[in-house]
N, C-alpha and C positions, 0 to 999 in steps of 0.2 A: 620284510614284514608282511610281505602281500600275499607270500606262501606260507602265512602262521594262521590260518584261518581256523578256530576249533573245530571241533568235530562235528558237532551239529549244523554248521556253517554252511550254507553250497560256497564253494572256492570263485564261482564267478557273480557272487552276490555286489549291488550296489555300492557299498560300502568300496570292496576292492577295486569295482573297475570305476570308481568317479572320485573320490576322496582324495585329497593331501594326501603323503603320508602321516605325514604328523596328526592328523584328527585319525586316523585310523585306530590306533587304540580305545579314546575314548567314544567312537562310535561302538567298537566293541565293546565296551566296558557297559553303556546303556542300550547292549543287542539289538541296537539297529539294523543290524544283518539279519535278525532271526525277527522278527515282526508278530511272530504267533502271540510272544505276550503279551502284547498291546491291545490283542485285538479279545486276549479272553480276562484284560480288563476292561476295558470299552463296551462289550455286550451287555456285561450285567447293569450298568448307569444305563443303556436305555431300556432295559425291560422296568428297571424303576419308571423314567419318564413318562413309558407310553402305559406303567401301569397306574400313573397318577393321572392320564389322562382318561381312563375307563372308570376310577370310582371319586373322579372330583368335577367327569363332568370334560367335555370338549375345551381344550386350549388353543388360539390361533398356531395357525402350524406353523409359524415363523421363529412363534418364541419355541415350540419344541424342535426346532431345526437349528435356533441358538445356540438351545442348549445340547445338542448333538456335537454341535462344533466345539462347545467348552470342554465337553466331557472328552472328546475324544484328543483336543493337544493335554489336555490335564494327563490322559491314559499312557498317552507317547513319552512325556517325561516322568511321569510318576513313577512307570516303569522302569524307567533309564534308570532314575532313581534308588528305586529300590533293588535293580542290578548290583547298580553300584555298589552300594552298602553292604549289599550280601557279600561281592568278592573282596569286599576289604574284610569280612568277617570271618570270612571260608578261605582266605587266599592259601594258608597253610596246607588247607584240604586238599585244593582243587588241585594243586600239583601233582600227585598223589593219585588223581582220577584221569582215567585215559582220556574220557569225553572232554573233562574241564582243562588236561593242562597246560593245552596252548592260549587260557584266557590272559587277557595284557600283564593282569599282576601276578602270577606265578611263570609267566613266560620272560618277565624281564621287560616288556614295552614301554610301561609305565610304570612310574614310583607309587606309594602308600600316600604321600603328601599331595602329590597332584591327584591323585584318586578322588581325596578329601574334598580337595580344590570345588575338583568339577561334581560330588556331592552337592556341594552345598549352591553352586548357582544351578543343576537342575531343582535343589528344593524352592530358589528364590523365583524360578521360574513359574512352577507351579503353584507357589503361593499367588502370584499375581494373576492364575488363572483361578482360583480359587477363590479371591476376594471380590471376584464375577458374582458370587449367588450373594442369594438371600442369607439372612444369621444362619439359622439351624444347620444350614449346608455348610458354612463355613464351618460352625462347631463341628458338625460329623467327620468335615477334611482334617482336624484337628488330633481328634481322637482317635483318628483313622494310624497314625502315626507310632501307637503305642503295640497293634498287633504287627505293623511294620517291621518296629526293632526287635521283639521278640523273635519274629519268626526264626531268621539264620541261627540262633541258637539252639531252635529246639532240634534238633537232629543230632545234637550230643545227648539230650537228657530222656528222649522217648519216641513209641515207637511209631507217631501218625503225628511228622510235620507236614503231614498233608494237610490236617486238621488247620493246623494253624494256616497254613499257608489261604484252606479254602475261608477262612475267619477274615483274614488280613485281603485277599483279592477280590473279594466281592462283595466289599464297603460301598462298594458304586451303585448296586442296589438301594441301598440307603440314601445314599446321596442325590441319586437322579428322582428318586418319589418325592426327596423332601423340597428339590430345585422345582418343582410344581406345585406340590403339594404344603409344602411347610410344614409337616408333619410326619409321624411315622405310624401306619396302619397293620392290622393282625396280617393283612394279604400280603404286604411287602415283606412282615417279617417271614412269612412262611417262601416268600421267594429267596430271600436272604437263605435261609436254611436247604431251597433245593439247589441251590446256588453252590453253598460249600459242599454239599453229596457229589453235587456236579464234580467238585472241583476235588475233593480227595478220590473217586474215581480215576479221572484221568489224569491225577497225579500219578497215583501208581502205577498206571501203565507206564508212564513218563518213567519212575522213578527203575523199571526192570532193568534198565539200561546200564543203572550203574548198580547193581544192587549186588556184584560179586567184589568191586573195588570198595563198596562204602562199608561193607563186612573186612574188610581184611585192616582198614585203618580206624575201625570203631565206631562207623557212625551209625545211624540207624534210620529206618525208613519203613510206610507200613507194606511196602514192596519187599521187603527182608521177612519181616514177621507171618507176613499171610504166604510166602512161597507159592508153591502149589496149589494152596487155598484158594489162591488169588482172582481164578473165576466164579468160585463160587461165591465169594465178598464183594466180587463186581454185580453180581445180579442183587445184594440187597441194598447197595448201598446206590447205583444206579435205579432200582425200583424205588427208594425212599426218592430218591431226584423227581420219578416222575409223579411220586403220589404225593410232595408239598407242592408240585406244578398246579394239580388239579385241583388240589382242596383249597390253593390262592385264588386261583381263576374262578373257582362255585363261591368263595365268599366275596369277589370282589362283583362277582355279576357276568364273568365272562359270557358272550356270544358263542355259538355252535361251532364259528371259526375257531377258534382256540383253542377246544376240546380237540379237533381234529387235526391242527397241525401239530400238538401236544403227542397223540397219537401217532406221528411220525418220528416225533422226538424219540418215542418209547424205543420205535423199530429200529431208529440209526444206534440207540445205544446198546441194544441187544447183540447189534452188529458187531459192535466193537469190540463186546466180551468175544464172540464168536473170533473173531480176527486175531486178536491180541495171542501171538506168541511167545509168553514170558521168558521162552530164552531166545529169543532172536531181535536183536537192539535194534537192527532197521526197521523191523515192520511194529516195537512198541513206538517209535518216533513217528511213522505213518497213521498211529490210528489215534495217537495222541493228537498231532498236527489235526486230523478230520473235526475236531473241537473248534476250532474257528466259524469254519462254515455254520455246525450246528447251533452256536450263539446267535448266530444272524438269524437260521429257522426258529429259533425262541423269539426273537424281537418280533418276530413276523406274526409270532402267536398273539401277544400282548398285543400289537397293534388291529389285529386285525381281529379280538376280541371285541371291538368297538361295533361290529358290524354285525 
């Protein structure tokens, strides 16, 4: 089982060299080996925090360090989570896909019913990180749940589950403004919105990888439909990322800081259309991966908007 790593995997990741066998699977199942998408949901809950801490006013730093810690075990399982869920919905698929078909349920590791199983106590888990906030954040973790199930399905019916996907991953926006704020403001929404540009961007680069396997058994993706197009729909749909950055930061009051690490935001994404070679799966995997980091340069902006 320990040389069934997918594709995306490094073969000497954590998981394989310290793990049971027996949790093995269900580590893969909630991509503990792969960690990037933990972390490009976690970003976006704190650029809400530190952006409720610019237009509500200084919070001691303890409670926003609280809430860093909630947001971020919420991120690790939520995500497990929502793995999950997908390959019990896609398992048919991902066989099918070179990238996906060493994942536990179409490789045989694990059953549909233990799938379910360990679904439902990562949701119990994260419910109980959840019942941490204020009301309004519990509602939003709530409602959060309905872009969730949708999503694994829209890649049968059209052609930008990236959309949904950037809709459903950067509810944490919402939820880290409101965990300070109690509230939802025009600035959040507009980070919300540069959030999912963010996030259907470096979906599709993500999505090049499999875009010759997910054409041959019907699925669809906006990595299929823009082809070729596809740098030139990275510079508007990355330019719309960087111009709801700015127009949140000028209504919420941002500092000169912000404007200017924003402005590096611009340069790295530029980069990335520049780099992205839609046919070559390694280097869409490498400039997708560089999204991490630049999450962390965003928080950096919002925080240091204060100054």
């Amino acid at each position: 089982m320990r040389d069934q790593s997918p594709a995306d995997a490094a073969s000497d990741n954590w998981v394989n060299r310290f793990l049971p066998t027996p949790l093995i699977p269900y580590a893969r199942l909630a991509r503990l080996d792969r960690p990037i998408g933990s972390w490009l949901l976690f970003w976006p809950c704190l650029w809400g925090v530190w952006l409720a801490q610019l237009e509500t006013g200084r919070i001691p730093l303890s409670q926003t360090l609280y809430m860093a810690v909630l947001f971020a075990l919420g991120a690790i399982v939520m995500r497990g989570a929502g793995c999950t869920y997908n390959d019990i919905v896609d398992r048919d698929y991902d066989g099918k896909v070179e990238r996906s078909r060493n994942r536990p349920l179409p490789a045989g590791q694990i059953t549909v019913k233990q799938a379910w199983a360990f679904l439902i106590a990562q949701c119990l888990i994260g419910l109980s990180v959840l019942l941490q906030f204020n009301m309004p954040t519990i509602a939003l973790g709530v409602l959060s749940l309905a872009p969730i199930a949708i999503y694994p399905f829209m890649k049968r019916f059209t052609w930008w589950p990236q959309l949904f996907l950037g809709i459903a991953f950067n509810w944490g926006v919402w939820m880290g403004y409101t965990a300070l704020a109690g509230e939802i403001s025009i600035a959040a929404a507009l980070v919300y919105v540069a959030a999912i540009f963010w996030t259907v961007g470096y979906d599709t680069i993500y999505a090049h990888q499999d875009r010759e396997d997910d054409a041959l058994i019907g699925l669809k993706s906006s990595a299929i439909k823009l082809g070729d197009k596809t740098h030139m729909a990275l510079w508007v749909i990355y330019g719309l990322c960087v111009t709801s950055f700015l127009v949140a930061g000028w209504i919420a009051g941002a500092h000169l800081w912000f404007y200017l690490i924003i402005g590096l935001v611009a340069l790295h994404l530029a980069g990335q259309i520049l780099k992205t070679d839609i046919h070559n799966a390694d280097q869409c995997l490498t400039v997708f991966k560089s999204n991490r980091n630049l999450g962390f340069v965003i928080m950096m902006a919002f925080a240091a908007a204060l100054w």
